[in-house]
C-alpha positions, -999 to 999 in steps of 0.1 A, spaced: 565 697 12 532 708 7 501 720 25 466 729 11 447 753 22 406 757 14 389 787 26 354 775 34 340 814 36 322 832 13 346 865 18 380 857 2 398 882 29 370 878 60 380 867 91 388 830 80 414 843 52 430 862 81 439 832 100 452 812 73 473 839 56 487 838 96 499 806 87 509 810 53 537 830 65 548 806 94 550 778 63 565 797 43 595 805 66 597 764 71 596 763 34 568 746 31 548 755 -4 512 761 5 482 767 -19 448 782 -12 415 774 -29 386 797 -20 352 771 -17 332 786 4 318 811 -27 316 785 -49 281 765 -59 294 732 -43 264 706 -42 259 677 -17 264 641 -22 231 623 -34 247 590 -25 247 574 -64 280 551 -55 292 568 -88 323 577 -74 336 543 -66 332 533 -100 347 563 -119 374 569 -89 364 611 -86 328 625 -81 301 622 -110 298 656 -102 329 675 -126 337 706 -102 354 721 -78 357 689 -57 374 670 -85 402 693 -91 407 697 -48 412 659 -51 441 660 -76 457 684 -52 450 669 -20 465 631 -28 500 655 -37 497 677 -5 512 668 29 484 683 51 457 704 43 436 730 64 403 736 64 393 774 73 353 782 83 329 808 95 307 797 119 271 799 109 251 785 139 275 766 155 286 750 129 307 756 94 294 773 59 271 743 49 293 747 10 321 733 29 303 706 47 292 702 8 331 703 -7 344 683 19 315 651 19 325 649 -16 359 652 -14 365 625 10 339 600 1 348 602 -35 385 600 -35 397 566 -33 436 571 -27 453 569 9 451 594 34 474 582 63 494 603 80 483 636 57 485 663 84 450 678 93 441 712 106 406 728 112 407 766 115 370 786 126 364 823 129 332 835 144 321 868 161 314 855 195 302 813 196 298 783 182 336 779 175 348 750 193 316 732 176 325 739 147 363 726 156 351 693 164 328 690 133 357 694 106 380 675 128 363 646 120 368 645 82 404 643 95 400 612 122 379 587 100 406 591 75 439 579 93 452 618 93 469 630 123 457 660 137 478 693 146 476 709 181 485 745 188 480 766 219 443 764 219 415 753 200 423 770 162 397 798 162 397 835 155 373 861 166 361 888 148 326 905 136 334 928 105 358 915 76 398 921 89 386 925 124 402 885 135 437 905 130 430 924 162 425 894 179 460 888 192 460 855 210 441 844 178 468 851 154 493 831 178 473 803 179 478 805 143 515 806 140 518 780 168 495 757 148 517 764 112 545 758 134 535 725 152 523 715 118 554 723 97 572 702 125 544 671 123 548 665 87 583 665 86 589 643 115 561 623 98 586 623 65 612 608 85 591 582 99 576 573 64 613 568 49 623 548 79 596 525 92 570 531 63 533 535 71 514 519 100 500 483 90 465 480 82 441 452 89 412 445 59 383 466 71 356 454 88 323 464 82 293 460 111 258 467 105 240 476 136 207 458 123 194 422 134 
């Protein structure tokens, strides 16, 4: 199994890379294979809403974005690690992650989500329930831990002082590790949930 990992910050070992090398290790001793692609530095533009995508099947525009997508239909979950930059995440992940979505046509049921924020004081649980819901339009269970996944720290390294932090961390790798497996199971023996054709209602007269 699987599990990606973008770091949405613009530090590659701030606060955010301390709580998901946290969980690295807990995956790891599941043996779970995890990758990590640091965004949040890269120049990651918004959508412009051209409908390009759903003819080409990836994003007109060739970056970042496109190769995540490759990697994200083969993963089993994927976590999404942010700053918190007034009460919300680093608007280049917002960026990556509109994209990525939108623009990637294949199935994302039952893919294992995590959100992960680090902040110096607020705004964290804000910026929880913003990346959550890239997870909850798309059919993709979400993984609970002890508290709401967040980190505190000011400086760069200071989150790993922060000791309930780092164990919500390991409890989250944990409960995920366990979710996608049982998920596994579940797949090979029932198969996925059934799905109606969507329906689409305009709130306009």
């Amino acid at each position: 199994m699987k599990v990606l990992m973008l770091n949405g910050s613009p530090r590659a070992n701030g606060n955010t890379s301390v709580a998901l090398h946290e969980m690295e290790q807990v995956f790891a001793s599941q043996g779970i294979e995890t990758e990590l692609l640091h965004i949040g530095n890269q120049p990651i533009r918004g959508c412009i809403a051209c409908g390009g995508c759903a003819k080409a099947g990836k994003c007109v525009f060739d970056d970042a974005v496109n190769d995540a997508a490759v990697k994200f239909e083969a993963c089993d979950g994927l976590v999404v690690g942010s700053p918190v930059y007034f009460a919300s995440a680093n608007a280049t992940l917002v960026a990556f992650l509109t994209r990525l979505f939108y623009s990637t046509p294949f199935d994302k049921t039952m893919k294992v989500g995590a959100a992960v924020v680090a902040a110096r004081r607020g705004g964290l649980s804000a910026t929880f329930d913003e990346l959550n819901k890239f997870f909850t339009i798309s059919g993709m269970p979400i993984a609970p831990s002890q508290y709401w996944n967040s980190v505190h720290g000011r400086e760069p390294g200071q989150a790993a002082q922060d000791a309930e932090g780092l164990q919500t961390m390991r409890t989250l790798a944990r409960n995920m590790s366990f979710l996608m497996k049982s998920i596994a199971l579940g797949k090979e023996q029932f198969g996925l949930p059934e799905t109606e054709t969507r329906q689409w209602t305009h709130f306009i007269r």
